[in-house]
N, C-alpha and C positions, 0 to 999 in steps of 0.2 A: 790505539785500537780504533779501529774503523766501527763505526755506527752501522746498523741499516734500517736510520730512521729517514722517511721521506719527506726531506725538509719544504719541499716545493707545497706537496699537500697540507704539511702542517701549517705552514703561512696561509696557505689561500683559505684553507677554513677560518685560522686565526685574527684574518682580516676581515672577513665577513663577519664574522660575531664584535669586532671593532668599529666597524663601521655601519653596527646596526640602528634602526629607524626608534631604537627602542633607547631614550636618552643615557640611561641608568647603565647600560653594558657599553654603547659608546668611548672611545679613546679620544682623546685629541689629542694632537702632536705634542702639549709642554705633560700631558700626563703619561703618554706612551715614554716621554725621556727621561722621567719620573719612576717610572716602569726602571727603566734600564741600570740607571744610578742606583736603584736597588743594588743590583749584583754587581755594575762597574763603577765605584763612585766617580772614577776619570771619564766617565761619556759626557759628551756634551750635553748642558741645558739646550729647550729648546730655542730661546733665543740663541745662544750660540751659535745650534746647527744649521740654521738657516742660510746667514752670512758665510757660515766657512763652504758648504755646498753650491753655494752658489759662487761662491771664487773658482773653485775645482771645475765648474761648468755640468755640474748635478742637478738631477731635477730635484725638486722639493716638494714634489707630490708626498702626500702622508704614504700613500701606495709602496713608492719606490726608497723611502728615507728610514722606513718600518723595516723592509727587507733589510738594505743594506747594515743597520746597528746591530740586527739581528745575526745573521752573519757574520760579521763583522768581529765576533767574541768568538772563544777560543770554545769548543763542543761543551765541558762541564758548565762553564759558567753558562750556556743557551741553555742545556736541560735547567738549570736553575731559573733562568728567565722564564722561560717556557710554565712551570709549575707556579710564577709569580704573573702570569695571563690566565691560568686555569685556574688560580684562585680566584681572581677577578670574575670572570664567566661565570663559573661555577652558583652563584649568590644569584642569580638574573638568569640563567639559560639554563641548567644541571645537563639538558640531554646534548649541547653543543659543547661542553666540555668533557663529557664523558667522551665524544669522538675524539677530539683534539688531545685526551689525555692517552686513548686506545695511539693517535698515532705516534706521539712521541715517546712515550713510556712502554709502549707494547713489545717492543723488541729486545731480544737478547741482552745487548751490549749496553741497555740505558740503564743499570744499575751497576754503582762500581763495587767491584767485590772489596770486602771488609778484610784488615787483616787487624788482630790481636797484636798491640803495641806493647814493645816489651820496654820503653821508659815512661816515664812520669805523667802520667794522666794530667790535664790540666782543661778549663771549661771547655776552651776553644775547642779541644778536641774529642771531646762528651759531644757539643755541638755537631760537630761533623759526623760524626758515627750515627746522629742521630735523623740526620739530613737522609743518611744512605739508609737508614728505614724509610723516611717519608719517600725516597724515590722508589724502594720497592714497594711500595703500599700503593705509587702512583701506578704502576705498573703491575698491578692485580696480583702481585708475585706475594700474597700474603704467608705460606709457610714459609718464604725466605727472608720476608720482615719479623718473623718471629723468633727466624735462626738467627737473624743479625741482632735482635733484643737479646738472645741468651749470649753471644760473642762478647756483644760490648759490655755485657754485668761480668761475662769472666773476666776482662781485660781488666777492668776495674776493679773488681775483688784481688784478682793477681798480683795487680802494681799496689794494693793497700798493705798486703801481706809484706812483698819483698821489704817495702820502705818502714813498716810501723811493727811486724812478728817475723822481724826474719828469719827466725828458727821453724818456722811455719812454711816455709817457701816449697820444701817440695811438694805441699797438697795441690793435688790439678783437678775433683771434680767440684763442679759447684757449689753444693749442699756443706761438705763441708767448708769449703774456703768462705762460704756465707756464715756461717759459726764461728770461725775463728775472729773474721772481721765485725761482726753484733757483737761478742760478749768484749772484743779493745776497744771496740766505742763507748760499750759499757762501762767499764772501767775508767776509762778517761770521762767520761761524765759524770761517774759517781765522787771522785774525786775532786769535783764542782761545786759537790752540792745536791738537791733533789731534781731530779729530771724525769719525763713524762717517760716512763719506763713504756709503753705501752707502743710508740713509735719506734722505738727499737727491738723492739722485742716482732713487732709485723715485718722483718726484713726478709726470715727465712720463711712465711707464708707467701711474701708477693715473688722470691726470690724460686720458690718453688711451682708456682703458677706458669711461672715463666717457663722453668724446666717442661712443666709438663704440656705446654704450652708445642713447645716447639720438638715434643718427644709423639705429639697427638696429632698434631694439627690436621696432614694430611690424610688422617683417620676420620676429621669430622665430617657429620654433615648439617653443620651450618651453611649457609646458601647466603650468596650477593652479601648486601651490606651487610649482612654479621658476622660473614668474618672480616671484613675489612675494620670494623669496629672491636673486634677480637683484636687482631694486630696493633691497634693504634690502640689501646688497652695500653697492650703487654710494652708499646714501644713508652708508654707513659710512666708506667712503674719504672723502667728502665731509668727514664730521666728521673724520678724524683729519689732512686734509690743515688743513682748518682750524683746528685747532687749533695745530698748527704754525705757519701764518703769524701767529697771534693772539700768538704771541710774540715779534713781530718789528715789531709794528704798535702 
């Protein structure tokens, strides 16, 4: 799927706030590569890249060696780069990365749509589900960060079921399938021993926040950062509720 994010503007602002007079927002070339090994660990150190650009007959200008890494990576893995320079700004500039995050995150196609896995949940992929909230969260699309917090709690309560009450499998709304999977947790802990009844017992209150969460949203009127703080809430319970079950799974 084709982007219609403009990658030319998002560099040229991205360099400017890199190459500001102001030390603390500042990149240099070994921490911009630094940058990058984030999301690619196979990109070149900056010593690396020097030598091998200059064999190929490349400049080495920060300018032209910035672009090229950047590019250079396949669209997902830039929008990831991309929100790993926005965090950086962000701490030192706020209103130069709120442009920088309008241009790359602003557009349709910068969020990938979510689909409900029908095998085995596993962290790596709690992670990732949880990434494609933060890029719709990056991307102002806060009721659809909240749709993708209610998705990925059903994927998970879903796959707890199939694999741990499989006579339970054909329940599909929320509410309940959060019932069923609290009270086998329950069970499997009490058969432990004593446990902090109190944490299991708040799954179908944070479990329902979420519901109503993303059954409201577009009803509220909270304004700018609260609901962006709303989201990132509900994308939170999400992970700590998954987390939990991932010990169980």
């Amino acid at each position: 799927m084709t982007s219609t994010v403009n990658w030319i503007a998002a560099y040229n602002y991205l360099f400017a706030a890199f190459n500001s007079e102001n030390k603390e927002l500042y990149v240099s070339g070994a921490t911009f590569c630094r940058m990058v090994q984030q999301i690619d660990p196979g990109a070149p150190s900056y010593q690396q890249l020097l030598p091998l650009r200059q064999g190929q007959g490349k400049s080495n200008s920060r300018k032209d060696f910035y672009w090229d890494l950047i590019q250079g990576l396949p669209e997902p893995e830039r929008f990831s780069l991309y929100r790993v320079f926005i965090n950086h700004i962000e701490v030192h500039d706020k209103p130069a990365a709120d442009n920088l995050r309008n241009i790359v995150f602003g557009g349709g196609y910068a969020v990938p749509t979510m689909v409900v896995p029908v095998d085995l949940w596993n962290s790596e992929k709690l992670n990732n589900s949880l990434k494609d909230i933060d890029r719709a969260i990056d991307a102002h699309q806060y009721n659809r960060a909240t749709t993708l917090s209610y998705t990925c709690l059903e994927g998970l309560y879903k796959t707890y079921v199939r694999k741990n009450v499989p006579d339970q499998a054909g329940l599909t709304d929320l509410m309940p399938l959060c019932k069923v999977v609290k009270d086998d947790i329950s069970k499997r802990l009490q058969a432990q021993g004593p446990f902090p009844v109190e944490i299991v017992n708040s799954m179908p209150t944070l479990t329902n926040a979420i519901a109503n969460s993303r059954n409201g949203f577009s009803e509220s009127h909270f304004a700018g950062d609260s609901q962006r703080w709303l989201a990132l809430f509900a994308r939170d319970l999400t992970n700590s509720i998954g987390r939990l079950l991932l010990n169980f799974m």
